[in-house]
Structures are given as structure tokens and as C-alpha cells.
mmCIF file as Biopython writes it, N, C-alpha, C and O atoms, coordinates in Angstrom:
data_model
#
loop_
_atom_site.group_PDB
_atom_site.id
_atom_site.type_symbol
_atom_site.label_atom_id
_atom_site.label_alt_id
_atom_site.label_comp_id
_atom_site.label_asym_id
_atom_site.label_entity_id
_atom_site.label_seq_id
_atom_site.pdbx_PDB_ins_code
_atom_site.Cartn_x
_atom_site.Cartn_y
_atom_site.Cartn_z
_atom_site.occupancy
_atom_site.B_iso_or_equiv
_atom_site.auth_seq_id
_atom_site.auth_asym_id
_atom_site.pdbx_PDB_model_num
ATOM 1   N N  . UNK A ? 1  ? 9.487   -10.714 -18.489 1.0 0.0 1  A 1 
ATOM 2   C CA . UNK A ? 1  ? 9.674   -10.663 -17.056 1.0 0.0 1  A 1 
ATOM 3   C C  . UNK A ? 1  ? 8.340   -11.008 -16.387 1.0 0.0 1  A 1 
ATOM 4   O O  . UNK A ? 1  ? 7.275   -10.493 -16.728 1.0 0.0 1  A 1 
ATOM 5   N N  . UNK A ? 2  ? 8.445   -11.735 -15.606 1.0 0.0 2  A 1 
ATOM 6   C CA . UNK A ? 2  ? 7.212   -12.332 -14.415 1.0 0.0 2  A 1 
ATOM 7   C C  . UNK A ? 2  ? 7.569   -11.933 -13.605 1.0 0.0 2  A 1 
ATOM 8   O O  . UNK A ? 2  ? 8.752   -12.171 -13.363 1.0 0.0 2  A 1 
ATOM 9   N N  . UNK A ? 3  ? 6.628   -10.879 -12.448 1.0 0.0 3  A 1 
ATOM 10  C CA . UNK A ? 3  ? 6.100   -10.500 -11.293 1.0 0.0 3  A 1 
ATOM 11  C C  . UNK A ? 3  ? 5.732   -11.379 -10.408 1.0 0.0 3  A 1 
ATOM 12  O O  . UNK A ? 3  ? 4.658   -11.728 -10.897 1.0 0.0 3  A 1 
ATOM 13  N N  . UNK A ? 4  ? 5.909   -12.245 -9.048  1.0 0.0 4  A 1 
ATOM 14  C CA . UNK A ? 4  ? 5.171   -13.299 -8.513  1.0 0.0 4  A 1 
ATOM 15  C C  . UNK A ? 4  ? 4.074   -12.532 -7.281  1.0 0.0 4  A 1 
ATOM 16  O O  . UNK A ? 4  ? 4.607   -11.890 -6.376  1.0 0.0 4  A 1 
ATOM 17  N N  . UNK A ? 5  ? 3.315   -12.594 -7.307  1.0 0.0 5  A 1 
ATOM 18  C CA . UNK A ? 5  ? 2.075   -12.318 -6.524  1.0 0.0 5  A 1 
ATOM 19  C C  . UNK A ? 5  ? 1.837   -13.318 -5.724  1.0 0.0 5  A 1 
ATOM 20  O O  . UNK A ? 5  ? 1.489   -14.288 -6.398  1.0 0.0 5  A 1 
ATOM 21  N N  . UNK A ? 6  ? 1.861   -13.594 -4.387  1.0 0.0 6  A 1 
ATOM 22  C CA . UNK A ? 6  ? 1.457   -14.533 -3.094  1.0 0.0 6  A 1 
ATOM 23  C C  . UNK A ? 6  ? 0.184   -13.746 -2.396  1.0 0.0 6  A 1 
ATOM 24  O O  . UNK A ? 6  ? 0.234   -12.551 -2.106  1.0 0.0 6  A 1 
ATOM 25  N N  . UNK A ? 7  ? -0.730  -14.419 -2.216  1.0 0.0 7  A 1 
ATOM 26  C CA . UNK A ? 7  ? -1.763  -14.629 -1.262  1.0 0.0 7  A 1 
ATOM 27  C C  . UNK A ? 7  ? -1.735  -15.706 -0.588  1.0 0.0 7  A 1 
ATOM 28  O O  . UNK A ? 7  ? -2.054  -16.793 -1.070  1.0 0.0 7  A 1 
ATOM 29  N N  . UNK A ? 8  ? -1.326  -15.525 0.682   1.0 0.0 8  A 1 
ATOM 30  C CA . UNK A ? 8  ? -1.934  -16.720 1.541   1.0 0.0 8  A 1 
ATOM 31  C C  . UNK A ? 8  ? -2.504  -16.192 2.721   1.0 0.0 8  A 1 
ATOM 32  O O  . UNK A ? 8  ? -2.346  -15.047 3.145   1.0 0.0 8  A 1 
ATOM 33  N N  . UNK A ? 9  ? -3.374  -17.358 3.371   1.0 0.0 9  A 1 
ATOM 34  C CA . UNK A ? 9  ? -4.337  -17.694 4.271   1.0 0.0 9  A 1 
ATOM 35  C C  . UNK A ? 9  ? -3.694  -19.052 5.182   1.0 0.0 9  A 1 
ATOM 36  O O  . UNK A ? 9  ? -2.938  -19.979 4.892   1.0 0.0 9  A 1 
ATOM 37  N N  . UNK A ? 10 ? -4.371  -18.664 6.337   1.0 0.0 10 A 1 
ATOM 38  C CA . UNK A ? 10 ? -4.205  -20.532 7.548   1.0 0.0 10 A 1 
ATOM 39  C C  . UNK A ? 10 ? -5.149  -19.824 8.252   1.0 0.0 10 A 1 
ATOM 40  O O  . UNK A ? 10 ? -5.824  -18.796 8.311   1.0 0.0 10 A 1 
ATOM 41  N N  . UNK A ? 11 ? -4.801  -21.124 8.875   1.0 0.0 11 A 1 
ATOM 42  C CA . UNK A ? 11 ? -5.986  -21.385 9.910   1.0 0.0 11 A 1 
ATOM 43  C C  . UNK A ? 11 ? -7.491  -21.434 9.448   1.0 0.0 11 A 1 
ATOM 44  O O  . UNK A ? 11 ? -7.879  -21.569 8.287   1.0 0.0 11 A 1 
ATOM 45  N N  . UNK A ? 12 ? -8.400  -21.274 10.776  1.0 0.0 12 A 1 
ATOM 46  C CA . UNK A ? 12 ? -9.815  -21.295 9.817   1.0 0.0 12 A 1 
ATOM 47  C C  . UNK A ? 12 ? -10.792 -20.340 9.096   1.0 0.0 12 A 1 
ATOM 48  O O  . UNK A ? 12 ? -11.999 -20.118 9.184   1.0 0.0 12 A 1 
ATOM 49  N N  . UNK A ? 13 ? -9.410  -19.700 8.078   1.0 0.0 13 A 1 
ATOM 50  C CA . UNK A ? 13 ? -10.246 -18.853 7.928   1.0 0.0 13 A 1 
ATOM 51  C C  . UNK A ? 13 ? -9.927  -18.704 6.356   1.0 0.0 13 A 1 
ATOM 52  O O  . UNK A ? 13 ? -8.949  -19.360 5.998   1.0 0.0 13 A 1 
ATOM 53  N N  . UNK A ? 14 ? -10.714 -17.802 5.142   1.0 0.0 14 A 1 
ATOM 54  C CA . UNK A ? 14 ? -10.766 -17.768 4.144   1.0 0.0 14 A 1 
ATOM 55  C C  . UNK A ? 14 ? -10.962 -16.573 3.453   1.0 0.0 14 A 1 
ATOM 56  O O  . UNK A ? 14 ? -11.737 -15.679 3.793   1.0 0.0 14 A 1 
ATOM 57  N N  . UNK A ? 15 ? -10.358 -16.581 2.637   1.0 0.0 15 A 1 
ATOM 58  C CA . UNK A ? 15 ? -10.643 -14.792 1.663   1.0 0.0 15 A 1 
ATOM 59  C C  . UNK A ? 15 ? -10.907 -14.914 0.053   1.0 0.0 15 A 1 
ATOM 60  O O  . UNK A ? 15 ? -10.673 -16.025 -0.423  1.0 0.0 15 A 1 
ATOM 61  N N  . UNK A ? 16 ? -11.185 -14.300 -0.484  1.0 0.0 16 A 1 
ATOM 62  C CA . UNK A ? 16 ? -11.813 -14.094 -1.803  1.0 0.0 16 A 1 
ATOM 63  C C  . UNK A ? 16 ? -10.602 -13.306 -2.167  1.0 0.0 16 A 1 
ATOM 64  O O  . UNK A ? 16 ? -10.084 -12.375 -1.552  1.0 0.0 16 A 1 
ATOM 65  N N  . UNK A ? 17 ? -10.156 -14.028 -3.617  1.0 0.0 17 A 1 
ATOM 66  C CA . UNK A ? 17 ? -9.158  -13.303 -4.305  1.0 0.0 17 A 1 
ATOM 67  C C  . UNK A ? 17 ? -9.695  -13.357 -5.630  1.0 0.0 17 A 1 
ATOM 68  O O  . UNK A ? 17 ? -10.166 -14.377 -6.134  1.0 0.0 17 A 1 
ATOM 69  N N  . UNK A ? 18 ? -9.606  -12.093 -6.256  1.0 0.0 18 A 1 
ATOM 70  C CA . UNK A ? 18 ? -10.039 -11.456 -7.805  1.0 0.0 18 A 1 
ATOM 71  C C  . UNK A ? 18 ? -9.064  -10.733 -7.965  1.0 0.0 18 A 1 
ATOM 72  O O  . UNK A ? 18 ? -8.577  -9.794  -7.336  1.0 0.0 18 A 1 
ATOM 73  N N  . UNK A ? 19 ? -8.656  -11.632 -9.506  1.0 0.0 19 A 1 
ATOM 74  C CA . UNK A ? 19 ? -7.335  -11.914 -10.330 1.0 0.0 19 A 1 
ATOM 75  C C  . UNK A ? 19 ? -8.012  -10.689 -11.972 1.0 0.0 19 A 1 
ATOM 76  O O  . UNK A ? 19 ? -8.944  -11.011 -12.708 1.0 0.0 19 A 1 
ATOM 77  N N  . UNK A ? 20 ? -7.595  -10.028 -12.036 1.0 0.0 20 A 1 
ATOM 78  C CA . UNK A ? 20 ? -8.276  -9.202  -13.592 1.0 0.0 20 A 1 
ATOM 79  C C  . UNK A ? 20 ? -6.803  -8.812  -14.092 1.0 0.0 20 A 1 
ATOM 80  O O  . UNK A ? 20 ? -5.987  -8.061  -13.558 1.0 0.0 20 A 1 
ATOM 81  N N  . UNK A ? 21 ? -6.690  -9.729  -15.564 1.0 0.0 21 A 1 
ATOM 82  C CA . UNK A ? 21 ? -5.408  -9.311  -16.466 1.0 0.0 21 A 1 
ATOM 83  C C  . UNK A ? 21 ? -6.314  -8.207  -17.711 1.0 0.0 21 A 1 
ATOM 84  O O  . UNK A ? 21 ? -7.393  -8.449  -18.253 1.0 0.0 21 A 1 
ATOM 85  N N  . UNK A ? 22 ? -5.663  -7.311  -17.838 1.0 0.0 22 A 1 
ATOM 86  C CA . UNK A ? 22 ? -5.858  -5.613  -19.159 1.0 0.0 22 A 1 
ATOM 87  C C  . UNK A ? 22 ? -7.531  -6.059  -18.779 1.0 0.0 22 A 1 
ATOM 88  O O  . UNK A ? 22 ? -8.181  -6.413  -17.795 1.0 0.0 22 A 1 
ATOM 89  N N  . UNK A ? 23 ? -7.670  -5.877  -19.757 1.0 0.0 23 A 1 
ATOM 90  C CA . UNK A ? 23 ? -9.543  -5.905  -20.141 1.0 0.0 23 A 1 
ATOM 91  C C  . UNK A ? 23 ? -10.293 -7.057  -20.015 1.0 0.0 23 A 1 
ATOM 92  O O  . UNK A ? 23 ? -11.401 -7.186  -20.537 1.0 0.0 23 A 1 
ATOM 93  N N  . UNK A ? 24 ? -9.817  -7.791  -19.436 1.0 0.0 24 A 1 
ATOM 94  C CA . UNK A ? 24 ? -10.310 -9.086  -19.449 1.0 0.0 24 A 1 
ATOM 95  C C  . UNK A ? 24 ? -11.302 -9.423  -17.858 1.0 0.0 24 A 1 
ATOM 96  O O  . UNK A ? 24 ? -11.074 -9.056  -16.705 1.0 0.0 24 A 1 
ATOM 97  N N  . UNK A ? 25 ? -12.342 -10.196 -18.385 1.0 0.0 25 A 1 
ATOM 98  C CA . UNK A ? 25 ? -13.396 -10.292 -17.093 1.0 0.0 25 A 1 
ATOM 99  C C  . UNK A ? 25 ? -12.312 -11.284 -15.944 1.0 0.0 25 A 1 
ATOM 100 O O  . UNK A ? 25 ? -11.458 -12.142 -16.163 1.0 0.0 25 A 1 
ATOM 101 N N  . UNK A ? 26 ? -12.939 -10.566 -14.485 1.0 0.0 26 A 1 
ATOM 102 C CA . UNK A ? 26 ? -12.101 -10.975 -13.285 1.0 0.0 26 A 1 
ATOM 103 C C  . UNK A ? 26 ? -12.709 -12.364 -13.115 1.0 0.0 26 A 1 
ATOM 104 O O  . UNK A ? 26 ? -13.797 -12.648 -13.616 1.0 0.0 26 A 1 
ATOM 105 N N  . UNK A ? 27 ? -12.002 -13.204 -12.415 1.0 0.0 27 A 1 
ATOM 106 C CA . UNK A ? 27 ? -12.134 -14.317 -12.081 1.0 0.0 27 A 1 
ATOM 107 C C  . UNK A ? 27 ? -11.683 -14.579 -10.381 1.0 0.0 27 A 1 
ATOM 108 O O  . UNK A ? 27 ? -10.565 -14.508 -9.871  1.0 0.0 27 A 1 
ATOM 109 N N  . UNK A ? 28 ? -12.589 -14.801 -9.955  1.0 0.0 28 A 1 
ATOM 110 C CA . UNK A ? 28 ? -12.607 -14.645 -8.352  1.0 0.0 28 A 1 
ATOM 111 C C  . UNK A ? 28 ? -12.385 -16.431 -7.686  1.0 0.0 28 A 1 
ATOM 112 O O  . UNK A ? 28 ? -13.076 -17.383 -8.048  1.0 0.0 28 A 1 
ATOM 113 N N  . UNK A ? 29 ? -11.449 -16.480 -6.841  1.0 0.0 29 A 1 
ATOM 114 C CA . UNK A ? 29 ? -11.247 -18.375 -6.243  1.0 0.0 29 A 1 
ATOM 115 C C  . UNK A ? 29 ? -11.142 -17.803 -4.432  1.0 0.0 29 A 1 
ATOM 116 O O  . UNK A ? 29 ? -10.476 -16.870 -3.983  1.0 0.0 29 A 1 
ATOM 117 N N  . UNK A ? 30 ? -11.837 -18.526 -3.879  1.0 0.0 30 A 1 
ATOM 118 C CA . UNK A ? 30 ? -11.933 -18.597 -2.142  1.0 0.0 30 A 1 
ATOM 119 C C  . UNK A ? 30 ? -10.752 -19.850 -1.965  1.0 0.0 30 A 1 
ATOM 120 O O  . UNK A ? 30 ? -10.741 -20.998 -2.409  1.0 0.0 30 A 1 
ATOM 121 N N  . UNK A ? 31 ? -9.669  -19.018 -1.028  1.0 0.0 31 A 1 
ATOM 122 C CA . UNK A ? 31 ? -8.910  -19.853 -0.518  1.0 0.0 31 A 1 
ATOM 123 C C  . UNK A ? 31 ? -9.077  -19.956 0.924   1.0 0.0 31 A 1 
ATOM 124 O O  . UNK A ? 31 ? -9.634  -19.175 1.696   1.0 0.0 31 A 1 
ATOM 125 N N  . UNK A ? 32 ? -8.418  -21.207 1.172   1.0 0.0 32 A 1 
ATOM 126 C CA . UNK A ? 32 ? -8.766  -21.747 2.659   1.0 0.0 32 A 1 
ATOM 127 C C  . UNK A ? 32 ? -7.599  -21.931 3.473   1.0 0.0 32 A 1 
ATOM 128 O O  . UNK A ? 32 ? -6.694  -22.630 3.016   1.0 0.0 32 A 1 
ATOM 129 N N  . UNK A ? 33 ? -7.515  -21.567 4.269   1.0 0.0 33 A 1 
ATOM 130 C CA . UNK A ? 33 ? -6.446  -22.499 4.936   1.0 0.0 33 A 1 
ATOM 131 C C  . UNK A ? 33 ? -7.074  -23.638 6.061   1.0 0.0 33 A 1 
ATOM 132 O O  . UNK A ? 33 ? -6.429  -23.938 7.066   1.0 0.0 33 A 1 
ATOM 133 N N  . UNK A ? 34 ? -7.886  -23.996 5.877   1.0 0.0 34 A 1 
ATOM 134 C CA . UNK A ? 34 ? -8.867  -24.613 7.069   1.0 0.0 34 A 1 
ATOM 135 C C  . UNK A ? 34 ? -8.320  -26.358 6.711   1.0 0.0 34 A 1 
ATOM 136 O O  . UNK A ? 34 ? -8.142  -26.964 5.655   1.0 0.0 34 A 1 
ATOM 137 N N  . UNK A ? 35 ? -8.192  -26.705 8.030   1.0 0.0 35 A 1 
ATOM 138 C CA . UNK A ? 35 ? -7.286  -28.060 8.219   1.0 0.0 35 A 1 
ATOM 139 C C  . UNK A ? 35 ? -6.328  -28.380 7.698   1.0 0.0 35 A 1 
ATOM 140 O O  . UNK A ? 35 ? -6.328  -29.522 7.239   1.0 0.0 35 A 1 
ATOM 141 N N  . UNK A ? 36 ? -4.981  -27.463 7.515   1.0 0.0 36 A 1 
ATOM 142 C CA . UNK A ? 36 ? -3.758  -27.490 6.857   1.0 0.0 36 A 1 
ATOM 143 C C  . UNK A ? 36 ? -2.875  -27.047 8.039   1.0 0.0 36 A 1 
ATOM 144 O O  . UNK A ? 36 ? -3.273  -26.230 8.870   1.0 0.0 36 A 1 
ATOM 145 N N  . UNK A ? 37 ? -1.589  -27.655 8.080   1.0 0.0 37 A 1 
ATOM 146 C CA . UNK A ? 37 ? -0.711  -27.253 8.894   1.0 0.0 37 A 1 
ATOM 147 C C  . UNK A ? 37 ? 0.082   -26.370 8.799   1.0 0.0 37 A 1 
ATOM 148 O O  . UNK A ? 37 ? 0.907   -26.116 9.677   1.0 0.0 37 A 1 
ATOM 149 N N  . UNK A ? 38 ? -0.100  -25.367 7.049   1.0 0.0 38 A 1 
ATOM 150 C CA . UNK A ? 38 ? 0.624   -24.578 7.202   1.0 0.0 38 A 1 
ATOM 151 C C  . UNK A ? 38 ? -0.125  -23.886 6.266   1.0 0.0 38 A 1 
ATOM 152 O O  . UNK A ? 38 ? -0.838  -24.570 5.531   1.0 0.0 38 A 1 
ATOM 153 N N  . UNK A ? 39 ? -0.123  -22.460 6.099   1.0 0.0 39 A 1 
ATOM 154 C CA . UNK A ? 39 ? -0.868  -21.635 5.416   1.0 0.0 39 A 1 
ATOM 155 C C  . UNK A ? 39 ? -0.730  -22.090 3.360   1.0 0.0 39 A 1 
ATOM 156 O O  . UNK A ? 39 ? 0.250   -22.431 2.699   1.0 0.0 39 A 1 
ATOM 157 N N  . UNK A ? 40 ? -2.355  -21.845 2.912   1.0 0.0 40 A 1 
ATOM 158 C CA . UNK A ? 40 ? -2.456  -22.230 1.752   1.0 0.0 40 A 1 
ATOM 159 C C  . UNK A ? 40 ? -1.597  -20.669 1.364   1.0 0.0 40 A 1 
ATOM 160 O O  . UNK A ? 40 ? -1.542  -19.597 1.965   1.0 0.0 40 A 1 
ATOM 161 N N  . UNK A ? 41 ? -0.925  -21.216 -0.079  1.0 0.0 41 A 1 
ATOM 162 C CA . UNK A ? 41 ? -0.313  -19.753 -0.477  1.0 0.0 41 A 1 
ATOM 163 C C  . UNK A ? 41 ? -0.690  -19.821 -1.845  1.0 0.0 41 A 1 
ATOM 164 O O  . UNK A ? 41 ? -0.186  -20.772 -2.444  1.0 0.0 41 A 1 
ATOM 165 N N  . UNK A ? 42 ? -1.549  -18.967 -2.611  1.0 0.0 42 A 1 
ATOM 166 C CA . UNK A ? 42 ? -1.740  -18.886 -4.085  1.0 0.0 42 A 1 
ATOM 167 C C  . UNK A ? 42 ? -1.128  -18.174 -4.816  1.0 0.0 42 A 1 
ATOM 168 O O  . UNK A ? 42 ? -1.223  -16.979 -4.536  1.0 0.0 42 A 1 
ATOM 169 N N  . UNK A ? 43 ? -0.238  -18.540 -6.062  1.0 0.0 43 A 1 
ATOM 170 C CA . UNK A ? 43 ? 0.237   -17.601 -6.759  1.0 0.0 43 A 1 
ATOM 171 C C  . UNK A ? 43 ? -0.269  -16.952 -7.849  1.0 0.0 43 A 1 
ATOM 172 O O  . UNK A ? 43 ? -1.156  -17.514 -8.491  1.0 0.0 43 A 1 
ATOM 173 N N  . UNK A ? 44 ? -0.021  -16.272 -8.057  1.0 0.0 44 A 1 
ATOM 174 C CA . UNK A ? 44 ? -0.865  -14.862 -8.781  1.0 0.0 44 A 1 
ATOM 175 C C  . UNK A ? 44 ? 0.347   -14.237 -10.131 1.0 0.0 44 A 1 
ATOM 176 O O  . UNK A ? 44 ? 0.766   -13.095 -9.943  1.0 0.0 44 A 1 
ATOM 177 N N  . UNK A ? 45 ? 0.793   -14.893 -11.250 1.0 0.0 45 A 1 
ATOM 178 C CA . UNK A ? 45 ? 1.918   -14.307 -12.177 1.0 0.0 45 A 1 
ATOM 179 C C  . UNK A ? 45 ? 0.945   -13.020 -12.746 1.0 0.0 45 A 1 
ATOM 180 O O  . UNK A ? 45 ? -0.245  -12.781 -12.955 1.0 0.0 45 A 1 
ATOM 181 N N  . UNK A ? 46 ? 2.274   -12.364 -12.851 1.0 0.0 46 A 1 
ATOM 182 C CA . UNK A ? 46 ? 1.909   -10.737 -13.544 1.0 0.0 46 A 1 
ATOM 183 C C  . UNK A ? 46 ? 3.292   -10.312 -14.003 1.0 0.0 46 A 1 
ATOM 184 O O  . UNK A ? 46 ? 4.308   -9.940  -13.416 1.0 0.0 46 A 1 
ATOM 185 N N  . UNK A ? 47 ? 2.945   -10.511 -15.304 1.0 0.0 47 A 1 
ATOM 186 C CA . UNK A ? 47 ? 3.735   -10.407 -16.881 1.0 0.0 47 A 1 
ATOM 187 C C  . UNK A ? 47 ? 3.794   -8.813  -16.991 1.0 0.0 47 A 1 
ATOM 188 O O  . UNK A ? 47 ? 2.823   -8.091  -16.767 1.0 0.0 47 A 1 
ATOM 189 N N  . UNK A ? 48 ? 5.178   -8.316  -17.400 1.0 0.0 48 A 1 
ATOM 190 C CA . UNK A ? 48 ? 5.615   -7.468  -17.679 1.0 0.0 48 A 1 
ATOM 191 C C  . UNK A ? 48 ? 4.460   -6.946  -18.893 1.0 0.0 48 A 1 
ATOM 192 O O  . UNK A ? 48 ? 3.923   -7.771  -19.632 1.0 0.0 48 A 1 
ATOM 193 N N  . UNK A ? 49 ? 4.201   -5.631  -18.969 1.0 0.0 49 A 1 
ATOM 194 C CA . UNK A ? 49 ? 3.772   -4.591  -19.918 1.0 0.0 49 A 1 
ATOM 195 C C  . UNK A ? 49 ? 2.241   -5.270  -20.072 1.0 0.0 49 A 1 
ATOM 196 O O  . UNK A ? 49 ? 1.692   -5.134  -21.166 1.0 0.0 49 A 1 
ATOM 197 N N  . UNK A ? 50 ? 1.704   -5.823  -19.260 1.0 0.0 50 A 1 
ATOM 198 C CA . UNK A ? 50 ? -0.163  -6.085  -18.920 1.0 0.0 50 A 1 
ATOM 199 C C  . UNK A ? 50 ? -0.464  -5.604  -17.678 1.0 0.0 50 A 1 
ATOM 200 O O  . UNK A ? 50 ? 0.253   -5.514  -16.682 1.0 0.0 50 A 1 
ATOM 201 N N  . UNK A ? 51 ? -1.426  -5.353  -17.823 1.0 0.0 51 A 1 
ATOM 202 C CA . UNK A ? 51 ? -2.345  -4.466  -16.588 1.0 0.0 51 A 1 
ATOM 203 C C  . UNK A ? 51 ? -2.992  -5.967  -15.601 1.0 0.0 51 A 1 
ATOM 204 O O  . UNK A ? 51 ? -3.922  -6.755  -15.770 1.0 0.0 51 A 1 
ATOM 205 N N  . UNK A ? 52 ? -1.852  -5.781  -14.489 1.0 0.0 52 A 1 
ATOM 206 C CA . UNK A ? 52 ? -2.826  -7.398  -13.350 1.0 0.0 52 A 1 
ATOM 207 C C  . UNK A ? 52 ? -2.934  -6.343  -12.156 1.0 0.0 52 A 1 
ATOM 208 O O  . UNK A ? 52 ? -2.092  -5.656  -11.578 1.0 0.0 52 A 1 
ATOM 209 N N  . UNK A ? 53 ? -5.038  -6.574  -11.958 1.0 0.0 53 A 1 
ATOM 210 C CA . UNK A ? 53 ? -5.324  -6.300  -11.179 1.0 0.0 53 A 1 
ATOM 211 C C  . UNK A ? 53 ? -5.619  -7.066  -9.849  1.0 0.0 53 A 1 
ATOM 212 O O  . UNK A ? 53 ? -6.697  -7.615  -10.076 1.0 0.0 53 A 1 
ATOM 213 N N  . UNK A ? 54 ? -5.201  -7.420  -8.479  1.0 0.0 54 A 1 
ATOM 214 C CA . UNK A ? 54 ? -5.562  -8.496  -7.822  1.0 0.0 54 A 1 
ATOM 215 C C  . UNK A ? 54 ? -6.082  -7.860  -6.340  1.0 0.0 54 A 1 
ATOM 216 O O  . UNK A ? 54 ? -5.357  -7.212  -5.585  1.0 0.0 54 A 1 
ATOM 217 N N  . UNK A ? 55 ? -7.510  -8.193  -6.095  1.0 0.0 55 A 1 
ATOM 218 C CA . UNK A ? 55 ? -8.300  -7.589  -5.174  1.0 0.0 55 A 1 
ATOM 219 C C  . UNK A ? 55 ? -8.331  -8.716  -4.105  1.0 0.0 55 A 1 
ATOM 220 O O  . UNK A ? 55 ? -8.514  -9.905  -4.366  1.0 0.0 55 A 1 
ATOM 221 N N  . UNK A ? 56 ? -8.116  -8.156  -2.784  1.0 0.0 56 A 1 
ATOM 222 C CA . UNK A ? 56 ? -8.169  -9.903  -1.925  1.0 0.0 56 A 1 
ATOM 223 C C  . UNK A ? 56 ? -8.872  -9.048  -0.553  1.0 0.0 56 A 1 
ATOM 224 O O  . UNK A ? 56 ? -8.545  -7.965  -0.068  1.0 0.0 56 A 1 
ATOM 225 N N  . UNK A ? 57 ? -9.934  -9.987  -0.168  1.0 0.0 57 A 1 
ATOM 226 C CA . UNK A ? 57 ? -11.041 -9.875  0.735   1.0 0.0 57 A 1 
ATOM 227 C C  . UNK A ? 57 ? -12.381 -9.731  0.515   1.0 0.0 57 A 1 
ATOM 228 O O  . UNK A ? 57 ? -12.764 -9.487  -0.629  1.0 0.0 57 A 1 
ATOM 229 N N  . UNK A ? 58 ? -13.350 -9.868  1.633   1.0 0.0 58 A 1 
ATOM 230 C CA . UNK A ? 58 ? -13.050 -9.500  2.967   1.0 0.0 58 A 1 
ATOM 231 C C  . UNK A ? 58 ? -12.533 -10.709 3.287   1.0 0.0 58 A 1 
ATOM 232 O O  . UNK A ? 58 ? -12.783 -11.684 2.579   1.0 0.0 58 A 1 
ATOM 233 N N  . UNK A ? 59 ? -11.543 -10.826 4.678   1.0 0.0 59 A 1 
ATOM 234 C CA . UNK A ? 59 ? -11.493 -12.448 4.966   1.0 0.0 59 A 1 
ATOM 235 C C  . UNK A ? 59 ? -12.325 -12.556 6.062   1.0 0.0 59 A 1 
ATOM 236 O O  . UNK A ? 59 ? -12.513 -11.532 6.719   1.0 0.0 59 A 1 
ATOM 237 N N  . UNK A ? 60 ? -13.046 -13.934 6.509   1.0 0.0 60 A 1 
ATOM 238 C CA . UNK A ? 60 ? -13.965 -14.476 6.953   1.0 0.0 60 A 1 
ATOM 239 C C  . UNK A ? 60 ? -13.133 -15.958 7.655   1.0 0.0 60 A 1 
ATOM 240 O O  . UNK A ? 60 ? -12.179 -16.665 7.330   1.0 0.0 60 A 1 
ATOM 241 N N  . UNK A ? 61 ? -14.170 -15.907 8.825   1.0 0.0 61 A 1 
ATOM 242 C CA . UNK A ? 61 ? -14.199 -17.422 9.629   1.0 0.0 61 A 1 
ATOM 243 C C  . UNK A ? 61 ? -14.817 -18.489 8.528   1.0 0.0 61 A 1 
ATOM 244 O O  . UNK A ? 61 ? -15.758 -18.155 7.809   1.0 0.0 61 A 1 
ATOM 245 N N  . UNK A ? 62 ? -14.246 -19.732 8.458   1.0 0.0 62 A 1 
ATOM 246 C CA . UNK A ? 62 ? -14.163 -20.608 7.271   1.0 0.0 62 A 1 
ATOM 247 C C  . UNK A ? 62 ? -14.793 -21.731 8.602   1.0 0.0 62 A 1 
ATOM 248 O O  . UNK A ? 62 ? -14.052 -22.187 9.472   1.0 0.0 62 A 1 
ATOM 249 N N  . UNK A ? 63 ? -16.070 -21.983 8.525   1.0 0.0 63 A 1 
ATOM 250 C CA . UNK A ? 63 ? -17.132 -22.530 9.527   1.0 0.0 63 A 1 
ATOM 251 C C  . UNK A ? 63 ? -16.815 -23.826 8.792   1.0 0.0 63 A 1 
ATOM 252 O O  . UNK A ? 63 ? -16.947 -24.741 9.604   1.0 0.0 63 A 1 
ATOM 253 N N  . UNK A ? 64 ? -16.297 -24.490 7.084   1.0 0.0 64 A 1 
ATOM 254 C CA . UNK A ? 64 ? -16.618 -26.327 7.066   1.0 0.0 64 A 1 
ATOM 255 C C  . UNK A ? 64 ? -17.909 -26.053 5.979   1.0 0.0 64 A 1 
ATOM 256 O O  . UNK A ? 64 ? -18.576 -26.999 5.561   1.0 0.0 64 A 1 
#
């Protein structure tokens, strides 16, 4: 079984998302929605019987 996890962002602005599956080192990606007409949306799978940790912020003005 897969869990679907959405983060999204628009407009000009951007947030820090940190993705950590069981014991494994986190891996952090800045999404944008800056010059898109419709909000960026990232998906995030989280598998039955593993530990998904997903931390999102601070969000911030996305200056270019």
C-alpha cells in the first residue's frame, strides 16, 4: 500500500521540504511556485510498514 503525500506552493514564494524514510539520512528540495500559473505540487510516496518523515518550511518570498 502507497500513502500519497502533496506539498504544494504558487505564487512567489517557496518552502523547504525534508523527506526522511526509517533511518535513513533526510534529503531536503526547495520548491517554487515562482512564474507558474498554477501551483508546483510535489509528491512525497509513503509505503506501508516504513517510518516517512516529511518536514515542510519555513516558507519564504522567492525574490529570482
Amino acid at each position: 500500500m502507497t500513502i500519497s503525500i502533496k506539498v504544494s506552493v504558487n505564487g512567489n514564494y517557496k518552502v523547504p521540504v525534508t523527506t526522511k524514510y526509517d533511518d535513513n539520512e533526510p534529503t531536503t528540495e526547495v520548491i517554487s511556485g515562482r512564474g507558474l500559473n498554477s501551483p508546483f505540487v510535489k509528491d512525497i510516496p509513503a509505503y506501508h510498514g516504513k517510518i516517512t518523515t516529511v518536514t515542510v518550511g519555513p516558507e519564504e518570498e522567492d525574490k529570482g
